[in-house]
C-alpha positions as CSV (number, residue, x, y, z in Angstrom):
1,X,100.6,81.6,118.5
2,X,103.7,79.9,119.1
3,X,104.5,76.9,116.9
4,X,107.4,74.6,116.3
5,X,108.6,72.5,113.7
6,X,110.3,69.6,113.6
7,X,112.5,68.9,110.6
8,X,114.0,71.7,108.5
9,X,113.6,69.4,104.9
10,X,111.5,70.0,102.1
11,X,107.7,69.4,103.6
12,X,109.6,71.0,107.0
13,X,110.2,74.1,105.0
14,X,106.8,73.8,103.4
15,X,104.9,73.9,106.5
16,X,106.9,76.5,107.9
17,X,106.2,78.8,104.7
18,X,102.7,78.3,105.5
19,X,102.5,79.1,109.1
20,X,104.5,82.2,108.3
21,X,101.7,83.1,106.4
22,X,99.4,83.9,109.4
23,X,99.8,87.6,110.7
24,X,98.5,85.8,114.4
25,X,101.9,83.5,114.3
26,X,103.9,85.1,116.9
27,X,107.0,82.9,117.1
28,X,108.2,80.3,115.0
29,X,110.7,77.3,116.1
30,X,112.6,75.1,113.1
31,X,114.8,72.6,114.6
32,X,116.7,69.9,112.9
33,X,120.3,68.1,113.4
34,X,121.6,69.8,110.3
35,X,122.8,73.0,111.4
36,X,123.9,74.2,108.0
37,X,120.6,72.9,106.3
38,X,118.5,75.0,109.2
39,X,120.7,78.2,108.2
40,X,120.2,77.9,104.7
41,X,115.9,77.3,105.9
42,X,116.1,80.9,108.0
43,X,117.2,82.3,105.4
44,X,115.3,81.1,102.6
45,X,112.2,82.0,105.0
46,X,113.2,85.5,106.0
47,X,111.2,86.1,108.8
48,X,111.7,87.8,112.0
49,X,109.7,85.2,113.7
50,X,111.9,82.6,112.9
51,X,114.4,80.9,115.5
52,X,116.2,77.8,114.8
53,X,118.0,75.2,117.0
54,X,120.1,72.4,116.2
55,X,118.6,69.1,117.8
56,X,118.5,65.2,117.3
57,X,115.0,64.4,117.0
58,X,115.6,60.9,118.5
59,X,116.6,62.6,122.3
60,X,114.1,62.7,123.5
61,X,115.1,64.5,126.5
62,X,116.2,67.1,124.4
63,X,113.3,67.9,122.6
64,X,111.3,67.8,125.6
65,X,113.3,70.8,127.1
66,X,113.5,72.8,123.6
67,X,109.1,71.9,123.3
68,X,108.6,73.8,126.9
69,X,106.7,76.9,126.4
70,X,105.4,75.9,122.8
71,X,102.2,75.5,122.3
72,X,102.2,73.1,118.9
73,X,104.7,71.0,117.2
74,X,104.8,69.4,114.0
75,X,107.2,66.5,113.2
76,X,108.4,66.3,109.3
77,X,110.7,63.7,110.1
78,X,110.4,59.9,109.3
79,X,107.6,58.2,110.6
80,X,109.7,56.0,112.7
81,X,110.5,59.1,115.1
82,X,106.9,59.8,115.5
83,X,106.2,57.8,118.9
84,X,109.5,59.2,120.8
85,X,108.8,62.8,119.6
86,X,104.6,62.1,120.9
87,X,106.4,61.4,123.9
88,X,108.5,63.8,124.3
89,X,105.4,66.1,123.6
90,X,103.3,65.2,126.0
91,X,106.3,65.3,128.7
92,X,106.8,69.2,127.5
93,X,103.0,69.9,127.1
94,X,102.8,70.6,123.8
95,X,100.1,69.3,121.3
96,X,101.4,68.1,118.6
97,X,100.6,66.8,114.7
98,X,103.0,65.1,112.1
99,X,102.9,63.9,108.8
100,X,103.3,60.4,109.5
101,X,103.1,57.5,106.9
102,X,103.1,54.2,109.5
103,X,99.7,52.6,110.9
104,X,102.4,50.7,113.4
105,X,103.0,53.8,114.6
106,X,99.8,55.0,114.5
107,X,98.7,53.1,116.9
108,X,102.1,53.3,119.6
109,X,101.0,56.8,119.4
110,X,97.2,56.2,120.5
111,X,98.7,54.1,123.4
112,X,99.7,57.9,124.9
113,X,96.2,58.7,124.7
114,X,95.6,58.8,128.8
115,X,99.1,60.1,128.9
116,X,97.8,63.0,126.5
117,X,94.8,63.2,128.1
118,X,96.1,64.3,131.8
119,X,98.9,66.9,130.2
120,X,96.4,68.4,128.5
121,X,97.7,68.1,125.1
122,X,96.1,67.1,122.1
123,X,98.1,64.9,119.4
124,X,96.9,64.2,115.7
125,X,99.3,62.2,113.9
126,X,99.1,60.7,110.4
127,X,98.2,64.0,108.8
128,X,100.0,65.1,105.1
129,X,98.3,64.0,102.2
130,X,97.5,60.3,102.4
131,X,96.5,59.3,104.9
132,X,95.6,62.9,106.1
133,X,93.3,65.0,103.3
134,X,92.6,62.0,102.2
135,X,91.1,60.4,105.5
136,X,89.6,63.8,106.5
137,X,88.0,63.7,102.9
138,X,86.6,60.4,102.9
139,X,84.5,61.5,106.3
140,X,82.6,63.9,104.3
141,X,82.6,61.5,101.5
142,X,80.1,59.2,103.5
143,X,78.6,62.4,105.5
144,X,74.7,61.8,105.7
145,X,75.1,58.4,103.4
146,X,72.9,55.8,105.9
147,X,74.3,52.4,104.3
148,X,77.8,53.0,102.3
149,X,78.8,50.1,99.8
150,X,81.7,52.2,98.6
151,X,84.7,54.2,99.9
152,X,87.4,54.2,97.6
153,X,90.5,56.5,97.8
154,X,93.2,56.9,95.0
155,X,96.0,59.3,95.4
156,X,99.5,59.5,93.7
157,X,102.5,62.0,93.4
158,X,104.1,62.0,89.9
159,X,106.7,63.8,87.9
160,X,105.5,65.6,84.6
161,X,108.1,64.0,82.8
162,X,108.4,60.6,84.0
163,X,111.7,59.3,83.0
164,X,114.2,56.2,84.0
165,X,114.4,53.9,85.6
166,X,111.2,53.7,86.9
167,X,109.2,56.4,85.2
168,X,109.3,58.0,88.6
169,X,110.7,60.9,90.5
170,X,111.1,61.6,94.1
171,X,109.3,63.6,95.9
172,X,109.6,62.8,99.5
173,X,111.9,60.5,102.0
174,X,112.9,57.6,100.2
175,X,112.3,55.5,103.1
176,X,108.9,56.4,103.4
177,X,108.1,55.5,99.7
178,X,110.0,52.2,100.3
179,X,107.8,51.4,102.9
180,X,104.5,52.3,101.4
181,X,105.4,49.6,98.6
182,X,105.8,47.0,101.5
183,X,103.9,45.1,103.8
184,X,100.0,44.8,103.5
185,X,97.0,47.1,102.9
186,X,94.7,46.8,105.6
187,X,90.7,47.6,103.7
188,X,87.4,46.5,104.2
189,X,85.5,43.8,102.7
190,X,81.8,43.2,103.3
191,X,82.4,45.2,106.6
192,X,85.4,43.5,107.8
193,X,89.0,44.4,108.5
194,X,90.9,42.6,105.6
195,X,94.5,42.7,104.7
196,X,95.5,42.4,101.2
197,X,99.1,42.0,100.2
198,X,100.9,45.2,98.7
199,X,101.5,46.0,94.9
200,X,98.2,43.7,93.9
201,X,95.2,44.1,92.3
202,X,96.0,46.3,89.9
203,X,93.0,48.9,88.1
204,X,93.3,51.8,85.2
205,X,92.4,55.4,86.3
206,X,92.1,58.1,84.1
207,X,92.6,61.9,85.8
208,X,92.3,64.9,83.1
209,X,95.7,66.2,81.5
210,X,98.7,66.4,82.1
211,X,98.5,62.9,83.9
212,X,95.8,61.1,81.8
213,X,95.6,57.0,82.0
214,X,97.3,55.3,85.2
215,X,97.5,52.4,87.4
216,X,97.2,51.8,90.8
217,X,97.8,49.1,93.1
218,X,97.6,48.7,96.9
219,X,100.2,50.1,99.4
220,X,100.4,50.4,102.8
221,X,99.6,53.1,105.2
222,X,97.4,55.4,102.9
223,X,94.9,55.6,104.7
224,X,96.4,54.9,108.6
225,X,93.2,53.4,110.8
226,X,90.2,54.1,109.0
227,X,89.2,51.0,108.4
228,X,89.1,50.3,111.9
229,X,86.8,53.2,112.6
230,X,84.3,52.6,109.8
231,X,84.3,48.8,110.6
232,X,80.6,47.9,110.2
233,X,79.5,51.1,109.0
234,X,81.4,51.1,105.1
235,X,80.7,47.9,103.1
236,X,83.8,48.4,101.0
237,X,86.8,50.1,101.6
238,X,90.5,50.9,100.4
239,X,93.2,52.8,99.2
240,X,95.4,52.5,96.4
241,X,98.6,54.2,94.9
242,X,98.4,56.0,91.4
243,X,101.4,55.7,89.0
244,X,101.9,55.9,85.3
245,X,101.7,52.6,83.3
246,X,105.1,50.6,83.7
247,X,106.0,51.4,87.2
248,X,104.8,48.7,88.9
249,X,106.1,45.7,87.2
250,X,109.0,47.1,88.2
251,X,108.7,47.6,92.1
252,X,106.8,44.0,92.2
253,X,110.7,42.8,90.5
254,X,112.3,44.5,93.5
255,X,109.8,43.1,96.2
256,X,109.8,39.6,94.8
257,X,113.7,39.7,95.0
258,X,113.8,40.6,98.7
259,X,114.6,44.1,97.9
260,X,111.9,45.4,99.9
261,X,112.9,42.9,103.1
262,X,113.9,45.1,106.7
263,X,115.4,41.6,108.0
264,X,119.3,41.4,107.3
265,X,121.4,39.5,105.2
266,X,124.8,38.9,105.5
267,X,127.3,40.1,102.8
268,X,130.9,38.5,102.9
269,X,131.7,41.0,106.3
270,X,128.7,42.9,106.6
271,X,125.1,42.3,107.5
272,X,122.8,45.0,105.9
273,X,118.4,45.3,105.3
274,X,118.3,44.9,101.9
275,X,115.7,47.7,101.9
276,X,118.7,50.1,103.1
277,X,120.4,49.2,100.4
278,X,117.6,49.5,97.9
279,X,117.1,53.1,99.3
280,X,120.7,54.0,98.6
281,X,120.8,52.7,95.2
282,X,117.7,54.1,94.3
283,X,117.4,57.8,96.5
284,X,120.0,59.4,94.3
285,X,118.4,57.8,90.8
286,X,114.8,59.1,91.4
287,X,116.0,62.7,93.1
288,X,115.2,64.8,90.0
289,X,114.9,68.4,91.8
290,X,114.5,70.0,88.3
291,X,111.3,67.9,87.5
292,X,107.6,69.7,88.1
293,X,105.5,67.3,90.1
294,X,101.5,66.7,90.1
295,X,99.2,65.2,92.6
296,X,96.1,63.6,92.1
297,X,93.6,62.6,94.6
298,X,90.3,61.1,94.4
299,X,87.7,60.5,97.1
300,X,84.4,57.9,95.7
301,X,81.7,57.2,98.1
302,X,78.6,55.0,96.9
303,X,75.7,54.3,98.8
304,X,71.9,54.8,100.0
305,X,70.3,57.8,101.9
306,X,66.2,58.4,102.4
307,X,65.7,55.8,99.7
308,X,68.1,57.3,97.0
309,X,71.5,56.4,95.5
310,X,74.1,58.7,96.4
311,X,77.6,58.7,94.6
312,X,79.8,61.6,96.0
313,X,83.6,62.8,94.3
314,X,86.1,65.0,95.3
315,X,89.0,65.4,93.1
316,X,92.3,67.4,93.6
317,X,94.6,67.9,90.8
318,X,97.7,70.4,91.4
319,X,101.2,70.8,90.3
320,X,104.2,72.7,91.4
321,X,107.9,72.7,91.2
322,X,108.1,74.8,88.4
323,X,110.8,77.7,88.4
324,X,111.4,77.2,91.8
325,X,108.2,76.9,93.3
326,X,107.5,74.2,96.0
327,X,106.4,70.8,94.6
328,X,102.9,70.2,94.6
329,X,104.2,67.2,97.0
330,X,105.7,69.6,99.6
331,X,101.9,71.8,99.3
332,X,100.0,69.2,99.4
333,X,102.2,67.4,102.2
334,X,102.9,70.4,104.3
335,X,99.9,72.4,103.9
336,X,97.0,69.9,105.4
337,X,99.2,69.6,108.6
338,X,99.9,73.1,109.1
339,X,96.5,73.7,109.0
340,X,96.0,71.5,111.8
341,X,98.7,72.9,113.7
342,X,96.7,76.0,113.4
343,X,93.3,74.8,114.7
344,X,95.3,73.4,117.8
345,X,97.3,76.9,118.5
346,X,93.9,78.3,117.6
347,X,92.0,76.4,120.5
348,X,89.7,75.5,117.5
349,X,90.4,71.4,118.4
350,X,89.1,71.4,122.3
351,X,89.6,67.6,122.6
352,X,92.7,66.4,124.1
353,X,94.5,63.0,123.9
354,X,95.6,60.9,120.8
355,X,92.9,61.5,118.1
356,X,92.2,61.1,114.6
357,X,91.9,63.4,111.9
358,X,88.8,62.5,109.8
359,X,87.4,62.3,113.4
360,X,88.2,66.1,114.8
361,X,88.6,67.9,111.3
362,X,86.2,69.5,109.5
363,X,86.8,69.2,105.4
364,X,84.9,72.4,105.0
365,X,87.7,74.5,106.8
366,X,90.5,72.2,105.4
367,X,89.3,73.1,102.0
368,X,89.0,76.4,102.8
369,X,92.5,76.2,103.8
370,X,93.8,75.1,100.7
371,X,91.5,77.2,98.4
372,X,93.3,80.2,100.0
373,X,96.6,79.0,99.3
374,X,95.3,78.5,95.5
375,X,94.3,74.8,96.1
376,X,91.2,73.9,94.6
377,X,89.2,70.6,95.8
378,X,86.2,70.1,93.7
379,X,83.2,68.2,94.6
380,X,80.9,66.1,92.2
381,X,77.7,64.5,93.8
382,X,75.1,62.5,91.7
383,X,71.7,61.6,93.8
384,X,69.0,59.4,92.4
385,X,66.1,57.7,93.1
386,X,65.8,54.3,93.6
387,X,64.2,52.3,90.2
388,X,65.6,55.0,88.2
389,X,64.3,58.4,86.6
């Protein structure tokens, strides 16, 4: 197998650890714009397999002539690269997953889908955590279920010690947080697409120690476009953000402010998003390297099969960043799409064009995946009969 990687950061790192994992990995590409940050990344890998290459992810020319002859990339750069690099892949012939973040983009992407289909190449974007597990999880959630009133997904990255001034720490791009805490949540209601403004409706969730009692609110992109492929089939669905009690009030401040706002302003001489400027105040106040991290995801399905109530749970707890140890962020980020990338190198995902994970990936394997990287995903399912008893 030959694999590349696009983006030599911390979930770029991640997924390269895991490839280099696989004793059928023959060659392994990391290329980034940084060349001292890809150095210091070949080294901290220390694998023969390993080449690196300083490139700009936005030239696209130039990453279609460095993708020739590779048979998978990932991208673990910001979302907003995604559709050039899809591009650029299916120019070079080279299937292709990212960790994604943007439903926008999403669906630019799925506009290459005859484009993909004629190279040959198979592209599944919007993988990671969520949307990614989480999507892939929610498929078996309603597996067999024959009228699903439920599908709810929770998910949150948090530091172990939460501290100010948000009660937050960083764990991936700033921009990509930013934007999750923008814009609207696109759900389900009585069967139907609806969009429900970001940072609202607000519910307590308890997860066992160390995280214990949170709240989470709708943000965007979670769950990329399933809704609009269980439109008709799920009564009720969405996604919403976990954090601890007190963060929100805070970001709702920001976003009622125009702190969250892509459009603008002018400032005496210059003329600047406020976002930008919200993610260089905040970026260097929430990085907090030193700080262990948990994740917690839950998957809920509720509904009816051969005349009897079916409620089905998957749960996912894990930490990291402790002692030097990658952040359960960067695992849990980084592992799900390298597993991907693997099925593709594989031949294990036969289907080419522009496709979606919860579609072409089976949770069995993907938990498999993570149990042998220590991962545990555990399953809860509660089945009875109509009228009781």
């Amino acid at each position: 197998m030959r694999i590349a990687v696009l983006g030599a950061g911390r979930q770029g790192f991640a997924c390269a650890l895991d490839l280099l994992r696989e004793a059928d990995l023959e060659r392994l590409l990391l290329l980034d714009n940084d060349p001292r940050g890809l150095e210091a990344a070949k080294e901290a890998l220390a694998d023969p397999r390993v080449t690196t290459a300083p490139l700009d992810a936005a030239r696209e020319e130039d990453l279609v002539k460095a993708l020739e002859g590779w048979q998978v990339v990932v991208s673990a750069v910001p979302y907003f690269l995604n559709t050039g690099i899809t591009r650029a892949a299916v120019k070079a012939g080279c299937s292709m997953t990212d960790m994604g973040g943007n439903t926008d983009v999403v669906f630019q992407q799925r506009s290459l889908d005859e484009e993909a289909r004629r190279a040959g190449v198979t592209i599944v974007p919007d993988l990671g955590l969520a949307p990614g597990l989480g999507n892939i999880l929610a498929a078996a959630a309603i597996e067999g279920i024959e009228e699903v009133d439920d599908l709810r997904i929770r998910c949150g990255g948090l530091p172990l010690d939460p501290g100010p001034p948000l009660g937050y720490a960083l764990f991936f791009s700033i921009h990509g947080l930013l934007n999750e805490y923008s814009g609207e949540s696109v759900c389900l209601r009585e069967g139907r697409i609806a969009r429900v403004a970001t940072l609202t409706e607000p519910e307590w969730i308890e997860f066992p120690e160390p995280v214990g009692l949170c709240r989470a609110v709708h943000t965007s992109g979670g769950i990329s476009t399933l809704p609009w492929a269980l439109e008709g089939r799920v009564r009720h669905l969405d996604y919403k953000t976990v954090r601890y009690p007190g963060h929100w009030p805070r970001i709702r401040f920001l976003k009622e402010i125009g702190l969250l706002e892509t459009q603008p302003i002018r400032v005496g001489r210059a003329s600047l998003p406020p976002r930008d400027v919200a993610a260089a105040l905040l970026g260097p106040m929430l990085e907090r390297p030193e700080t262990p991290d948990v994740i917690v995801l839950r998957v809920r399905s509720r509904g009816r099969a051969r005349g009897e109530e079916v409620t089905r749970q998957y749960d996912l707890l894990e930490t990291g960043g402790e002692n030097g140890a990658l952040t359960a962020m960067m695992k849990l980020t980084a592992y799900p799409t390298a597993a991907v990338a693997l099925q593709l190198a594989r031949g294990k995902l036969i289907r080419h064009g522009v496709l979606a994970a919860e579609d072409e990936v089976d949770a069995g394997a993907m938990i498999a995946h993570l149990r042998s990287r220590g991962i545990e995903v555990a399953l809860t399912e509660t089945i009875r009969r109509r009228g009781g008893g």
